[in-house]
C-alpha positions in Angstrom: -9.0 110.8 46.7 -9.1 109.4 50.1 -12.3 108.3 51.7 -12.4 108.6 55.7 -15.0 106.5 57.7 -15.0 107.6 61.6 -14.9 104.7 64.3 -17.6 105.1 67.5 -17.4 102.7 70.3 -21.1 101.8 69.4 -20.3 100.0 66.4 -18.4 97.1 68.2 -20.2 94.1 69.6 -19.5 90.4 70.2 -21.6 90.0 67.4 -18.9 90.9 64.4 -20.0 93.8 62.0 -18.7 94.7 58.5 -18.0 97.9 58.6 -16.1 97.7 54.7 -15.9 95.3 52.3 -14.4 95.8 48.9 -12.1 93.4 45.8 -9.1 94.5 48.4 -10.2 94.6 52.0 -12.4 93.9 54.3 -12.8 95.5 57.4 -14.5 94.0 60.4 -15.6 94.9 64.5 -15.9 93.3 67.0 -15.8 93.1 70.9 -13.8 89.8 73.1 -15.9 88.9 75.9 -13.4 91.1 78.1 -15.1 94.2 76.6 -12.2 95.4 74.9 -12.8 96.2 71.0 -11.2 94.4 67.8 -10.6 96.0 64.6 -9.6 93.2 62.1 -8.4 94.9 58.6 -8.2 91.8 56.2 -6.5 91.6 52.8 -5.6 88.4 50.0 -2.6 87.5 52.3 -3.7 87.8 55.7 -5.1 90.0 58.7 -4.3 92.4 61.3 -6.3 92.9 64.6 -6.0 96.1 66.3 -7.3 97.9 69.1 -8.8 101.3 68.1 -9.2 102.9 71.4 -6.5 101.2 73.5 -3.7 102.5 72.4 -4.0 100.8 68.7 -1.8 98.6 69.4 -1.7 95.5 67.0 -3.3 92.1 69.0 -3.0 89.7 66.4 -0.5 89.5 62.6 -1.1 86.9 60.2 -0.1 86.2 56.9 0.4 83.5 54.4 -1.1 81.1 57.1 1.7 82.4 59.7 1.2 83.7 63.0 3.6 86.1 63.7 2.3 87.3 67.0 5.1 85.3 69.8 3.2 83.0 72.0 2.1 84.2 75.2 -0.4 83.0 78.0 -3.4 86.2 77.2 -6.1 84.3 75.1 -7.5 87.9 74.7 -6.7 91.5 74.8 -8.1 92.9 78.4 -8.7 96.4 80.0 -5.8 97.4 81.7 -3.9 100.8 82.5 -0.4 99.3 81.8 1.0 96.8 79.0 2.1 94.2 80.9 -1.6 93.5 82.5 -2.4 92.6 78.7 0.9 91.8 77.3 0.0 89.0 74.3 -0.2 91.5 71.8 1.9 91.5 68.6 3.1 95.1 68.7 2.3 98.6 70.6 3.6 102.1 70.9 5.9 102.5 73.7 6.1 106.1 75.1 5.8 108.9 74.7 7.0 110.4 78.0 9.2 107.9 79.6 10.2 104.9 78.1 11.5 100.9 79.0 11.7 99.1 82.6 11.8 101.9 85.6 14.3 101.8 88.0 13.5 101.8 92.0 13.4 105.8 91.6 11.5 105.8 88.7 7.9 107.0 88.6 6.5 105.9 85.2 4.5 102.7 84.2 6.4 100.4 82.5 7.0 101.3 78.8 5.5 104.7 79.5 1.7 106.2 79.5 0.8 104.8 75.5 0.5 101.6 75.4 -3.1 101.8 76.5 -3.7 104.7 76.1 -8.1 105.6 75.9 -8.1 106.9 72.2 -10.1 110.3 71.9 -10.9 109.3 67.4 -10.5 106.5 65.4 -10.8 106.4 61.9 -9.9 104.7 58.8 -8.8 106.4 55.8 -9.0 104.3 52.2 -7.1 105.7 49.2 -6.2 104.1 45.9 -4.6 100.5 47.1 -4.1 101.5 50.4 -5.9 101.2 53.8 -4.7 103.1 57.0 -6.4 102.8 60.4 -5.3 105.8 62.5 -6.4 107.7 65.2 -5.7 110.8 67.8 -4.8 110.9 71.6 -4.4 114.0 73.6 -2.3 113.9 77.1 -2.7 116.6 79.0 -1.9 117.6 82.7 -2.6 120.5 84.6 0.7 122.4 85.1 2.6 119.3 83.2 3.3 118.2 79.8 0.2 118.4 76.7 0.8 116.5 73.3 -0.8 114.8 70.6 -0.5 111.1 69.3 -1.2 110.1 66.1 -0.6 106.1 65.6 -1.3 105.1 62.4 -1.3 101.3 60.6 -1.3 101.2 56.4 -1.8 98.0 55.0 -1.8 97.4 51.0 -3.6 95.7 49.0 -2.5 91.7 48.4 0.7 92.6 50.4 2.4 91.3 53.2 4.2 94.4 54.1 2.5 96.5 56.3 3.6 99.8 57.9 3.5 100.9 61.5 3.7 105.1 62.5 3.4 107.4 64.8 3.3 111.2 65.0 3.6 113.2 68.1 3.5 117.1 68.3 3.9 118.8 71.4 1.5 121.4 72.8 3.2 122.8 75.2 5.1 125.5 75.6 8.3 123.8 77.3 10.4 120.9 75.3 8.8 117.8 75.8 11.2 114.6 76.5 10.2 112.2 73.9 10.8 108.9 74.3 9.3 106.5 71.8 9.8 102.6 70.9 8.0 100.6 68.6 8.1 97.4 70.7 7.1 94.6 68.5 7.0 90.5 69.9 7.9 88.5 66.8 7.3 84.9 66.7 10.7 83.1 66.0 9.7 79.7 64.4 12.3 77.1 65.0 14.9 76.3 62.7 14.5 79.2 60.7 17.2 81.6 59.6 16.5 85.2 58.9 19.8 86.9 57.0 21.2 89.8 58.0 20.2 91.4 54.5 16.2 90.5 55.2 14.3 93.5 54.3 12.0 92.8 56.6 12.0 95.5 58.6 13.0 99.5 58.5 12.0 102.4 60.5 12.9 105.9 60.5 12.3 109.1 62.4 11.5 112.6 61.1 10.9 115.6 62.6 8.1 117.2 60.4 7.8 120.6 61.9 8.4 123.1 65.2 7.7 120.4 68.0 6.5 117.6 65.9 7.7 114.1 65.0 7.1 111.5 62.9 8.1 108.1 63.2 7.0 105.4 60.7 8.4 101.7 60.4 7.6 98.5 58.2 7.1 95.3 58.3 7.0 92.0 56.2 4.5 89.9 57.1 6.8 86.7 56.1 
């Protein structure tokens, strides 16, 4: 059975609210002072802190008492259009339309329209040992291109390993030109060697139906 428990802006402050609290996680909102809202998803190991209606990208990863975000001069998430006007975040969804650094000729925003992206829903979804914060984003254009976003987080109870998706369906009725990265900023500690066989992390696309796709990778929190 999977229990779903909608997200509104209204129920983030500054003042932190538990919105679920169980033997396995604990989920928490909150607002920084720069207005932007924090959804911290908490389990035995450690906590991630994502940002429900900006593109729900991940700000913050730590587990085992290791912070794997890569150090970076933002001290806090803040309202921007484009990534790199709040670039200290640990992960985000690069995409979907255009992707990567744009030449002189290019006209997209650098990593494309999803980073921050104004989330239409947010929700969480708790089933057996599982917790999944997801939500939907709809891009549409007059006499352009119309899809759906899905990003989606599932974390697992006393786990490290934490998974990372996206599903995109196109509503148009002309091909759209997908273009999707999961750009993740690692923090390399020094003097540490990762071997090439380190499970770490995997990721995979599908394509799940007539103009859908689904991407889903994961990742070990140590």
């Amino acid at each position: 059975m999977t229990t779903r428990i909608t997200l509104w802006r209204e129920l983030f402050s500054e003042q932190p609210r538990i919105l679920l609290e169980n033997d396995d996680f604990t989920v928490t909102a909150f607002r920084y002072a720069s207005g932007v809202e924090g959804l911290k998803i908490q389990n035995s190991r450690g906590h991630l802190v994502i940002l429900p209606w900006m593109g729900q990208m991940i700000w913050d990863a730590q587990f085992d008492g290791h912070d794997l975000t890569m150090r970076n001069m933002f001290r806090q998430p803040k309202p921007a259009a484009e990534v790199v006007a709040t670039y200290g975040c640990f992960a985000f969804h690069s995409g979907l339309l255009a992707n990567g650094c744009p030449s002189p000729e290019d006209t997209h925003p650098l990593h494309g329209e999803m980073p921050c992206a104004a989330m239409d829903d947010a929700w969480l979804e708790l089933e057996g040992d599982s917790l999944r914060v997801t939500g939907r984003y709809e891009y549409v254009m007059g006499f352009g291109h119309h899809y759906q976003a899905q990003p989606a987080v599932v974390m697992r109870k006393a786990s490290a390993l934490f998974d990372i998706q996206m599903t995109v369906t196109n509503l148009a009725s002309v091909a759209m030109p997908l273009q999707y990265m999961c750009h993740m900023k690692l923090c390399l500690c020094a003097e540490r060697h990762v071997p090439p066989e380190y499970p770490g992390y995997r990721a995979e696309a599908t394509r799940v139906g007539a103009g859908a796709c689904q991407t889903h990778g994961a990742v070990a929190g140590v």
